[in-house]
Backbone atoms as SQL, in Angstrom:
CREATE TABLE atoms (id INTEGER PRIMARY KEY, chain TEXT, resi INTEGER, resn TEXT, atom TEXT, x REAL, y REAL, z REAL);
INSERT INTO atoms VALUES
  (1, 'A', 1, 'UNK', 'N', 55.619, 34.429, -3.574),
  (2, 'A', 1, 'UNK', 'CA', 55.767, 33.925, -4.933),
  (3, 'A', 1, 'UNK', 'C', 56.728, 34.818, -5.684),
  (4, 'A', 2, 'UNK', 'N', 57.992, 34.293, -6.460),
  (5, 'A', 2, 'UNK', 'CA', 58.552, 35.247, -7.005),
  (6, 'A', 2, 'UNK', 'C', 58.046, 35.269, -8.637),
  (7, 'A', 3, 'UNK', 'N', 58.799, 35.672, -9.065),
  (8, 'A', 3, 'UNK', 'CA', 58.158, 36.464, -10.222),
  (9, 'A', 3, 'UNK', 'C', 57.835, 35.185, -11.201),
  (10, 'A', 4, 'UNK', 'N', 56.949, 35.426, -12.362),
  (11, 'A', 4, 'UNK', 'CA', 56.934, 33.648, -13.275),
  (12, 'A', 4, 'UNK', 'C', 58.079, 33.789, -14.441),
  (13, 'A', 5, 'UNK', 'N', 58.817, 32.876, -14.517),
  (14, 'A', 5, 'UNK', 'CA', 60.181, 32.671, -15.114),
  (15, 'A', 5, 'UNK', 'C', 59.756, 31.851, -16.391),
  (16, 'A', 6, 'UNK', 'N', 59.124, 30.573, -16.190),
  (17, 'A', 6, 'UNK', 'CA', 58.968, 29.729, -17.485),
  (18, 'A', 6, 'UNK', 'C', 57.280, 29.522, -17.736),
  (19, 'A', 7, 'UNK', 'N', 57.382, 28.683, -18.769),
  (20, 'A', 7, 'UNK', 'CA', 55.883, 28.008, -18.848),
  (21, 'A', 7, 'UNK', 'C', 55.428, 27.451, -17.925),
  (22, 'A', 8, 'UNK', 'N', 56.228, 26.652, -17.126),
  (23, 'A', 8, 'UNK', 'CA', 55.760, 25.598, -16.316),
  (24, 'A', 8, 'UNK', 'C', 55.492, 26.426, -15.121),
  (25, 'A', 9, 'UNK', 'N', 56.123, 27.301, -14.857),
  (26, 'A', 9, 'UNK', 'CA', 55.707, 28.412, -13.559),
  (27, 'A', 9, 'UNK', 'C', 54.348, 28.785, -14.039),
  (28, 'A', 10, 'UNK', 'N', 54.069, 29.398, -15.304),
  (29, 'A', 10, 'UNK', 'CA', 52.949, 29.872, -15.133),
  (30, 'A', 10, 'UNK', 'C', 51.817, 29.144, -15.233),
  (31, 'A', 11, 'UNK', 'N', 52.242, 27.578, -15.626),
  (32, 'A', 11, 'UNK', 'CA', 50.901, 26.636, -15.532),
  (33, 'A', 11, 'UNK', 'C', 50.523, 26.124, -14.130),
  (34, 'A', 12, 'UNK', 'N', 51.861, 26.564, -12.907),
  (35, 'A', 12, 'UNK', 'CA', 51.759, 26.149, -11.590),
  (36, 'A', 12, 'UNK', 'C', 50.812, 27.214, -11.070),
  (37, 'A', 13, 'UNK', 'N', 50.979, 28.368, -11.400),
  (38, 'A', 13, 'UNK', 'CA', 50.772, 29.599, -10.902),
  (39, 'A', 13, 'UNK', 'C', 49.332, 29.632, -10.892),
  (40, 'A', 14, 'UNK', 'N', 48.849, 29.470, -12.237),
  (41, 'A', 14, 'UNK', 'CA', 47.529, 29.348, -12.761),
  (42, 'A', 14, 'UNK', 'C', 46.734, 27.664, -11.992),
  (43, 'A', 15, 'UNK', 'N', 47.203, 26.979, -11.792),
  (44, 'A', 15, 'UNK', 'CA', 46.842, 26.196, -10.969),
  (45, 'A', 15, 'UNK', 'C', 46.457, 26.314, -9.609),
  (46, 'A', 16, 'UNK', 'N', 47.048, 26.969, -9.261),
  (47, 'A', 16, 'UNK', 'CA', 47.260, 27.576, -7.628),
  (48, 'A', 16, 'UNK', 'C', 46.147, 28.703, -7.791),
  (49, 'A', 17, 'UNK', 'N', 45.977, 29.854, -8.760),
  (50, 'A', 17, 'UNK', 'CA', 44.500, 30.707, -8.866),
  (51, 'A', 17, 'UNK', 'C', 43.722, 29.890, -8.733),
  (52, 'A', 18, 'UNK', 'N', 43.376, 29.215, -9.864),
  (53, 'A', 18, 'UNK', 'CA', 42.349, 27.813, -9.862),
  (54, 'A', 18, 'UNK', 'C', 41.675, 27.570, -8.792),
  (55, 'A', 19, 'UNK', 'N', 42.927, 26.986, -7.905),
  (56, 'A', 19, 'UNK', 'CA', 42.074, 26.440, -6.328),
  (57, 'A', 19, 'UNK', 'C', 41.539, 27.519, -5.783),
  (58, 'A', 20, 'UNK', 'N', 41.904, 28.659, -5.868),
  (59, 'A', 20, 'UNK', 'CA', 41.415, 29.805, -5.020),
  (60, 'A', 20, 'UNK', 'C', 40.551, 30.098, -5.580),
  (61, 'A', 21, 'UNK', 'N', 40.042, 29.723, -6.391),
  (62, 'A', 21, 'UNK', 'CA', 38.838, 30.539, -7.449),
  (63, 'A', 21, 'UNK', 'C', 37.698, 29.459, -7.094),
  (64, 'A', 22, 'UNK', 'N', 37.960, 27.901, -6.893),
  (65, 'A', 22, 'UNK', 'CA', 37.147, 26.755, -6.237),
  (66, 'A', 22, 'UNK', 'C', 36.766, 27.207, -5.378),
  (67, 'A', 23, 'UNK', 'N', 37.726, 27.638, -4.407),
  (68, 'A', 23, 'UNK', 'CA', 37.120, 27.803, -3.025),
  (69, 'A', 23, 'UNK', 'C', 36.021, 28.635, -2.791),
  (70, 'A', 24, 'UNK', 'N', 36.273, 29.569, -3.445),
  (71, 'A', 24, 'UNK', 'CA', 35.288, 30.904, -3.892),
  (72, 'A', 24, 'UNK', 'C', 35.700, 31.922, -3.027),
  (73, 'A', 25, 'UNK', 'N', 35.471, 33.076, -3.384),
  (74, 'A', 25, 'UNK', 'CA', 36.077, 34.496, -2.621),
  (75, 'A', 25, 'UNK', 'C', 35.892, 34.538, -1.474),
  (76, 'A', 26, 'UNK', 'N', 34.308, 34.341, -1.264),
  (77, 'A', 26, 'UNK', 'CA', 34.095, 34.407, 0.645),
  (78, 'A', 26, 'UNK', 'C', 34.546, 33.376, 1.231),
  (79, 'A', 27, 'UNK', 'N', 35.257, 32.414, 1.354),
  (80, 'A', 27, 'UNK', 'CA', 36.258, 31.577, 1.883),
  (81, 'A', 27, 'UNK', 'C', 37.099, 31.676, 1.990),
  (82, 'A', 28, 'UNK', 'N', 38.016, 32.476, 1.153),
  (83, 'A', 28, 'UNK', 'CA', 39.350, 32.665, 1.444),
  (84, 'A', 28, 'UNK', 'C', 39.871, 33.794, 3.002),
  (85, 'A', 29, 'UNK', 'N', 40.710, 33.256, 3.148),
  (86, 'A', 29, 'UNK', 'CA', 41.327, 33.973, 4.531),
  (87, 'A', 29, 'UNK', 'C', 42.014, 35.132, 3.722),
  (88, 'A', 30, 'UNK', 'N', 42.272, 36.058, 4.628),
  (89, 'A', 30, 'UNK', 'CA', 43.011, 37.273, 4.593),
  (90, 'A', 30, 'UNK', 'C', 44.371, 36.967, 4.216),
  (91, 'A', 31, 'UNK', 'N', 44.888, 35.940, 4.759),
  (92, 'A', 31, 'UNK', 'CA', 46.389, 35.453, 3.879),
  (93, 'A', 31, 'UNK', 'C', 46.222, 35.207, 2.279),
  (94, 'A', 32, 'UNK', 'N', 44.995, 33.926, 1.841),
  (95, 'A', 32, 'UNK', 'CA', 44.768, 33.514, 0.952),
  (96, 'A', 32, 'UNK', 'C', 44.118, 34.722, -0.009),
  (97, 'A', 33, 'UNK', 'N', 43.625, 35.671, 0.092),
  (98, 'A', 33, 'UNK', 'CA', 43.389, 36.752, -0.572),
  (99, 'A', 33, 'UNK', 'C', 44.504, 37.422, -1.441),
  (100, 'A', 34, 'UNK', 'N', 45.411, 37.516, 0.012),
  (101, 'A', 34, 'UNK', 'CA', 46.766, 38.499, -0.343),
  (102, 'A', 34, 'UNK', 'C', 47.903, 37.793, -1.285),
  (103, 'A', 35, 'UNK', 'N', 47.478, 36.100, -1.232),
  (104, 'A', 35, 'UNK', 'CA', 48.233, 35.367, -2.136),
  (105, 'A', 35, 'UNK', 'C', 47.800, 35.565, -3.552),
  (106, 'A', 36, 'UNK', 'N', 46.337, 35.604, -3.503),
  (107, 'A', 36, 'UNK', 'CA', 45.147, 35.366, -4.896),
  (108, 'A', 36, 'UNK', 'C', 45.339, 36.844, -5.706),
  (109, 'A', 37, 'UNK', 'N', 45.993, 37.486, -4.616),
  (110, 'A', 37, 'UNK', 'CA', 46.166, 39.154, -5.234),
  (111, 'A', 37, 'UNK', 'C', 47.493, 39.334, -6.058),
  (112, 'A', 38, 'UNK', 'N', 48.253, 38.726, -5.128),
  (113, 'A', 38, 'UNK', 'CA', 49.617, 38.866, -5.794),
  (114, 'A', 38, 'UNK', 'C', 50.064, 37.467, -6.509),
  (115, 'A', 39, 'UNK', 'N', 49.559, 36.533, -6.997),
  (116, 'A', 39, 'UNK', 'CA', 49.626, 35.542, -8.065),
  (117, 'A', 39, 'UNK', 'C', 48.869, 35.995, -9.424),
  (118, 'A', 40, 'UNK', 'N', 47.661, 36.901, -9.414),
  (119, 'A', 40, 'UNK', 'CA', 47.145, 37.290, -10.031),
  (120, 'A', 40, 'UNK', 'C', 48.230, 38.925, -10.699),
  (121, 'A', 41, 'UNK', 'N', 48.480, 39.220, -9.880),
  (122, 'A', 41, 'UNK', 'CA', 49.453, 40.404, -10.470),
  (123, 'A', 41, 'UNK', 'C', 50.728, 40.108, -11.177),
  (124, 'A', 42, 'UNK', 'N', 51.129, 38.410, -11.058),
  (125, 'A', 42, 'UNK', 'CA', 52.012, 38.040, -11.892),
  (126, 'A', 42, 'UNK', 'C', 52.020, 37.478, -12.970),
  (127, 'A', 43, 'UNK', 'N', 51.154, 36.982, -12.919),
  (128, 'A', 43, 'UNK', 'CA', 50.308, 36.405, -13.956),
  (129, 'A', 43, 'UNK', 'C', 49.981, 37.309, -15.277),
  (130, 'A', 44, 'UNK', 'N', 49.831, 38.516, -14.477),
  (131, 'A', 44, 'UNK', 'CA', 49.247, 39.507, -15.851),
  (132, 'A', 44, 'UNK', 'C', 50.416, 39.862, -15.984),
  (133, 'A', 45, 'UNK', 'N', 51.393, 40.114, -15.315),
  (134, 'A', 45, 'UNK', 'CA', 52.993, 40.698, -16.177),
  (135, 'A', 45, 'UNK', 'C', 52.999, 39.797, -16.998),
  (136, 'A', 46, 'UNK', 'N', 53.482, 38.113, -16.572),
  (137, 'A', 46, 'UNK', 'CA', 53.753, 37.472, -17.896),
  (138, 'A', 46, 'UNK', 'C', 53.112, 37.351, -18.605),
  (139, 'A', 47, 'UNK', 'N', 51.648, 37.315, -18.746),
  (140, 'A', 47, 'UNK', 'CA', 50.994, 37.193, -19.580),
  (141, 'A', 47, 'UNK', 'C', 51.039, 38.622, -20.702),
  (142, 'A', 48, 'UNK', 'N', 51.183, 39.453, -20.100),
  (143, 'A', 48, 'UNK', 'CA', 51.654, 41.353, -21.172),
  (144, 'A', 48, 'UNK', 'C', 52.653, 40.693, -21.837),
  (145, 'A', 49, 'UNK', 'N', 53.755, 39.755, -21.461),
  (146, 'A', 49, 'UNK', 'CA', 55.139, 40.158, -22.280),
  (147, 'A', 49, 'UNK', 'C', 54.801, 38.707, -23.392),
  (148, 'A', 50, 'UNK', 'N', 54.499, 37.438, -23.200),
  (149, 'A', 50, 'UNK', 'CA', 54.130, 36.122, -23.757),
  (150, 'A', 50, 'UNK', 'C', 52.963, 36.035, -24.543),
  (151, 'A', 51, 'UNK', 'N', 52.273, 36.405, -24.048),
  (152, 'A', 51, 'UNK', 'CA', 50.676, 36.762, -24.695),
  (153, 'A', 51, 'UNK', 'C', 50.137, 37.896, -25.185),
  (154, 'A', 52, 'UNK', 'N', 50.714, 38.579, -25.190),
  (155, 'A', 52, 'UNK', 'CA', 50.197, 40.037, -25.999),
  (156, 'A', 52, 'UNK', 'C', 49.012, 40.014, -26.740),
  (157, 'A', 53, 'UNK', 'N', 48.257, 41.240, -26.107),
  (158, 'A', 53, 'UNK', 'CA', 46.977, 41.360, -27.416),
  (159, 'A', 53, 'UNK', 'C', 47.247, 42.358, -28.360),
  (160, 'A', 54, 'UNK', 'N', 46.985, 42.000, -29.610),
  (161, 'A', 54, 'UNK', 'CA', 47.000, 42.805, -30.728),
  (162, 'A', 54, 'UNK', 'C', 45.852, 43.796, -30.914),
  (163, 'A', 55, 'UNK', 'N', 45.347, 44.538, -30.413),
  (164, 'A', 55, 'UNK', 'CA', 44.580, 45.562, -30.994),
  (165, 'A', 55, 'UNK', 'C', 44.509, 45.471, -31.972),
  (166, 'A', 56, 'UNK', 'N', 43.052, 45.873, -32.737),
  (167, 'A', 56, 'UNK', 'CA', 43.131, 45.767, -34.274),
  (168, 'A', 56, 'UNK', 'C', 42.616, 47.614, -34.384),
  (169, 'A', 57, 'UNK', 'N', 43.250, 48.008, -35.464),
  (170, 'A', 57, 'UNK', 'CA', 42.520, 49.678, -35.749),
  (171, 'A', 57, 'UNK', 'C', 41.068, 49.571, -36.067),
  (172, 'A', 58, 'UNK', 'N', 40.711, 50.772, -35.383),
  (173, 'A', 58, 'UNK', 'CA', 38.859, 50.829, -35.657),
  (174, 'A', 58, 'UNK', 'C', 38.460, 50.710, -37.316),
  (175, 'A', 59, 'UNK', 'N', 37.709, 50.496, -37.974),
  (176, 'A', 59, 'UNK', 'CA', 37.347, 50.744, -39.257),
  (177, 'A', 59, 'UNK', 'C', 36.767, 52.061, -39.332),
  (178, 'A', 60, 'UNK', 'N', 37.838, 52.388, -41.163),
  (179, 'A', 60, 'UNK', 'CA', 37.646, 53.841, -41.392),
  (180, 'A', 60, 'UNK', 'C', 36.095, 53.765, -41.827),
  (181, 'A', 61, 'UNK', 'N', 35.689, 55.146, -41.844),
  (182, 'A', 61, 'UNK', 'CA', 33.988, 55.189, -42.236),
  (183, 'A', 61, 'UNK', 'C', 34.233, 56.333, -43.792),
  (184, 'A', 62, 'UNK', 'N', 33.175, 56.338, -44.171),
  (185, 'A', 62, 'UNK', 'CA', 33.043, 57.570, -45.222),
  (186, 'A', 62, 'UNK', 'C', 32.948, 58.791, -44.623),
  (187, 'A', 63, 'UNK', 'N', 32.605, 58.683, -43.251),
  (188, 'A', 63, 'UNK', 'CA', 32.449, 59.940, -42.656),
  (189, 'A', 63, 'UNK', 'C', 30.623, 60.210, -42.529),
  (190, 'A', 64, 'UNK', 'N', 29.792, 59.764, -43.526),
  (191, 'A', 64, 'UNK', 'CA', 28.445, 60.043, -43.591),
  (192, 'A', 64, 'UNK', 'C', 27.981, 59.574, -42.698),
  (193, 'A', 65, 'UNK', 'N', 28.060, 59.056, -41.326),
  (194, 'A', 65, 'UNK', 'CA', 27.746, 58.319, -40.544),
  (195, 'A', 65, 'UNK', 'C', 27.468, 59.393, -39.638),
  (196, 'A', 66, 'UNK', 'N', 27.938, 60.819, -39.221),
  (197, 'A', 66, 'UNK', 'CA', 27.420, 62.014, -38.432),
  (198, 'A', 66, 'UNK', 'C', 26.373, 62.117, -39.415),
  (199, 'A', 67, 'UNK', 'N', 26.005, 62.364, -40.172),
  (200, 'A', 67, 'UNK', 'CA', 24.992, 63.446, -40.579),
  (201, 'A', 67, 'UNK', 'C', 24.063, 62.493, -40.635),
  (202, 'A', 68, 'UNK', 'N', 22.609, 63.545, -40.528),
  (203, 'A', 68, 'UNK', 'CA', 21.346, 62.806, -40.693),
  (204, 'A', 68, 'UNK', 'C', 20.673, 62.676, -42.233),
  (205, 'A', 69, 'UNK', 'N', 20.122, 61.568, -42.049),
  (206, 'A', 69, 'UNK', 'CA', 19.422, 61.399, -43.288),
  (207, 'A', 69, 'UNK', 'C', 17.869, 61.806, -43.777);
């Protein structure tokens, strides 16, 4: 599989996990693993650069939250 280029790659791509995820893990062959491994590793590149998660900053405290009451 080369790398995912458009949308439509990655809705193929994700289609193709799909079935492998039907089949369920202990079914898959040692080929079909090594495919499910490396479709899955492309998947998360494009998905880092297209989909990005935003972290949100923790909420500030007063600080009174160490000490006991």
């Amino acid at each position: 599989m080369s790398a995912i280029k458009t949308r439509r790659d990655y809705h193929l791509t994700r289609f193709k996990i799909e079935r492998f995820l039907e089949k369920g893990f202990e079914n898959l062959t040692l080929e079909e693993e090594e495919q499910l491994h490396n479709l899955s590793k492309e998947m998360t590149r494009y998905e880092m650069v297209h989909f990005p998660v935003q972290l949100k900053k923790p909420a500030v405290t007063s600080g009174n939250a160490d000490k006991e009451e």
